[in-house]
N, C-alpha and C positions, 0 to 999 in steps of 0.2 A: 595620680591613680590611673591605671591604663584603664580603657574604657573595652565593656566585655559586654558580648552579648547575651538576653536570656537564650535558653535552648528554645523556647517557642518560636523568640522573634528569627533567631538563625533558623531553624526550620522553613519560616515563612518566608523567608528572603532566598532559600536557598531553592525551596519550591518553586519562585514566579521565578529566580532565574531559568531552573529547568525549561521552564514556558517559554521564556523569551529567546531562549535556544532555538528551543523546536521549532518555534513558530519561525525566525531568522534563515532556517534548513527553507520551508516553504514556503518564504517571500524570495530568496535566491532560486529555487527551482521557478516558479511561476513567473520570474523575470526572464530567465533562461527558454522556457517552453512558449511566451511570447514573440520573444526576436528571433527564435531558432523555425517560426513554425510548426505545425500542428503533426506533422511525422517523427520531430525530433519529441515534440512535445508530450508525444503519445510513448516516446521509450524515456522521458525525463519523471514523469508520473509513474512510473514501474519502477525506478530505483527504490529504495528503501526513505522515504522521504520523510513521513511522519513513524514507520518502524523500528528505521534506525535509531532514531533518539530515544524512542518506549526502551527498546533494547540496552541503549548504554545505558540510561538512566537505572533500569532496572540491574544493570549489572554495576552498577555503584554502591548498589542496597542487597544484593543477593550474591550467594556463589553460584559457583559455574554449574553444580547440580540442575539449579533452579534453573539457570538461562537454557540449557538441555532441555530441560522436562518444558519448559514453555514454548519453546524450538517446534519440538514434537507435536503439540499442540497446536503451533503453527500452522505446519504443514496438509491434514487437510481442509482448514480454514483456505486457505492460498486455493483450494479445489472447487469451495463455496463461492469463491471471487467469481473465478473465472463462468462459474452457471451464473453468476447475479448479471456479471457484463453479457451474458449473451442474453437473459430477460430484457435487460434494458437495451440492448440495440435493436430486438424485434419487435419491442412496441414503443420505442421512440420513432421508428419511420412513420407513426399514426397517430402518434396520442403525445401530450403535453410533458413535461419536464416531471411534476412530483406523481404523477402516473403512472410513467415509465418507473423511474425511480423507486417509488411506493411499492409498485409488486415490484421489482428486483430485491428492494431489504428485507421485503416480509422471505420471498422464497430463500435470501441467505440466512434470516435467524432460524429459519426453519430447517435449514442443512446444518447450519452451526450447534443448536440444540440437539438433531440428531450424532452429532459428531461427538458431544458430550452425554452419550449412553455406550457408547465402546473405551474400550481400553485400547487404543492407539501402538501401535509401534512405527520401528521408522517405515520397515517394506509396506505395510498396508498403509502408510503417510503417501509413500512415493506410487504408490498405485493406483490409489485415491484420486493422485495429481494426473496420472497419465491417462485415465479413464476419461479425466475431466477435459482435458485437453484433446484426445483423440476424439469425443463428439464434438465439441465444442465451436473450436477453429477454424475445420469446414464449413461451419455452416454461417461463419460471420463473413468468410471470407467475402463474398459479394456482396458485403457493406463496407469494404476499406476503401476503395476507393471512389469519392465522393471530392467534387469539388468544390475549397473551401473559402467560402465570402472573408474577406476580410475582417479580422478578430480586431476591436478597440477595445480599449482595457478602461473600466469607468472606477470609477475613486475607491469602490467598497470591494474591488473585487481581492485584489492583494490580502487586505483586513480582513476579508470574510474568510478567506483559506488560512490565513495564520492563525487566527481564533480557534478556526475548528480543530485543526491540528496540535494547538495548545492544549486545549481542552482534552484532547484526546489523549495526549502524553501526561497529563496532570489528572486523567482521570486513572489509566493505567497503573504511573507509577504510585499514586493514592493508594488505592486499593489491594497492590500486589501483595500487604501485607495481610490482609483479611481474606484474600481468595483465593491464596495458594498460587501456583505457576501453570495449572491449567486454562483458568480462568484470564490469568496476563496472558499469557501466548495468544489467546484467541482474541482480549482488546487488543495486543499492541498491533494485529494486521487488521484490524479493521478498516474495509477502503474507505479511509475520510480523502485522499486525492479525488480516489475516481468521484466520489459525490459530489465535492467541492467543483469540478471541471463540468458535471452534469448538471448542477446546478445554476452554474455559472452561464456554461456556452450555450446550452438549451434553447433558453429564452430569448436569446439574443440573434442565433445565428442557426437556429430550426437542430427540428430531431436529427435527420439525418446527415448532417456533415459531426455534429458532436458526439453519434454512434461510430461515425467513421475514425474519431481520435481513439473511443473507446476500444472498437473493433482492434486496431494498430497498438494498443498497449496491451491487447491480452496475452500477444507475443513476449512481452517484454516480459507477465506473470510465468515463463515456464526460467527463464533464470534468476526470478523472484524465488521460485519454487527450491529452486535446485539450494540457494543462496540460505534457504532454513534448515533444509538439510544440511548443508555444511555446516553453519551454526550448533545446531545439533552435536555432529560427529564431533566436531573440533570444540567444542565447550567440553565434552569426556574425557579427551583425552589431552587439549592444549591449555585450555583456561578461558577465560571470558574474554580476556583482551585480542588474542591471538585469533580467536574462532569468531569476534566480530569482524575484524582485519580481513579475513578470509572469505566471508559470507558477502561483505563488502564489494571486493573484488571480484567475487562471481556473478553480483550482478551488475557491476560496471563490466565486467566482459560479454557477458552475453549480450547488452546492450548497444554495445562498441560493436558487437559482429553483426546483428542487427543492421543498424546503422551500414557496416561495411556493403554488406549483403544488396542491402534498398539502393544504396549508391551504385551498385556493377549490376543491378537486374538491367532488362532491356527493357524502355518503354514502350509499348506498347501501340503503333499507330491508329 
């Protein structure tokens, strides 16, 4: 007699593999942003690292409607980011890790809830993003470059980022079916990177060199940005597969030009 599983147990198994995915996504990013150093490491944290996976996974369980309307919902989330990372780099230069931190979350649920009393489109998605970025960027600038003590990596830090990032993908795709695609769009960006890296480097290696990774990935949030929008666009009209594919590649490109960019600038005597 072949042996079959209940639907519970495949559920559950099928659930902590989701996890063990995600969580796999950022223990290879977090090895990568390691060896690479804190410039690479600050455009490896801007890729879609714990999003991506909320994203496929939710498009395992949902149509391409769904991944669109959560898309949209994204996008001025992605605008929330970028005001949280500039909270937390101007009172990390003074003040402790869940300080900085603490008001940076409170002031994003606080954009985030506002963000969930409008009816969103794409153009007021995308200018949400450019408002946030035109104040924003300037004013962090004169915290990117900071010089950075050597990072050691201690036994929990790896585990600590995978968990959180599990959690947060198994809390997403959980839920996506009792809160609608508004509500996922807005967990699946939630920065568990940036927190995990703030929580992590803080303590170890002072405020201000680990405002300076943050300062340097908030560049990498504008083809984070663009990459929901295309999600967006391309889930309407191409499907879920095709409009991950693409979202994908938009923010592997901008972080590749990024990257090309920081390499051919002139140092600075």
């Amino acid at each position: 007699m072949p042996f079959a599983l209940s639907p519970d147990l495949a559920f559950i198994l099928i659930f902590a593999l989701r996890m063990v995915i995600a969580a796999a996504f950022v223990v290879t990013a977090s090895v990568i942003t390691e060896r690479a150093g804190p410039a690479i490491g600050a455009l490896v944290a801007t890729l879609p690292i714990s999003a991506g996976p909320s994203y496929i996974f939710l498009s395992l369980d949902h149509d391409a409607l769904f991944i669109a309307q959560s898309a949209l919902a994204s996008l001025p989330v992605n605008a929330a980011t970028v005001v949280f990372g500039l909270i937390y780099i101007v009172l990390a230069q003074r003040h402790g890790s869940w300080f900085s931190l603490g008001v940076g979350i409170v002031v994003w649920s606080i954009l985030v809830l506002s963000v969930r009393l409008f009816a969103w489109s794409l153009t007021a998605g995308l200018i949400a993003n450019a408002v946030a970025f035109a104040v924003c960027l300037p004013l962090v600038q004169r915290y990117r470059a900071v010089k950075m003590p050597l990072i050691t990596r201690r036994w929990y830090d790896i585990p600590l980022r995978a968990t959180m990032v599990a959690v947060l993908v198994a809390t997403v795709v959980g839920v996506s079916n009792l809160v609608g695609p508004t509500i996922s769009g807005i967990f699946a960006i939630f920065p568990i990177v940036f927190v995990s890296l703030m929580l992590i480097l803080h303590p170890r290696i002072g405020g201000p060199p680990t405002a300076a990774v943050i300062a340097n990935g908030l560049w990498g949030l504008i083809g984070f940005g663009t990459a929901i929008a295309v999600l967006h666009l391309a889930a309407l009209h191409l499907g879920s597969a095709p409009a991950l594919c693409l979202a994908l590649a938009t923010c592997v490109g901008w972080n590749l030009g990024l990257w090309g960019y920081e390499r051919r600038r002139p140092v600075a005597n």
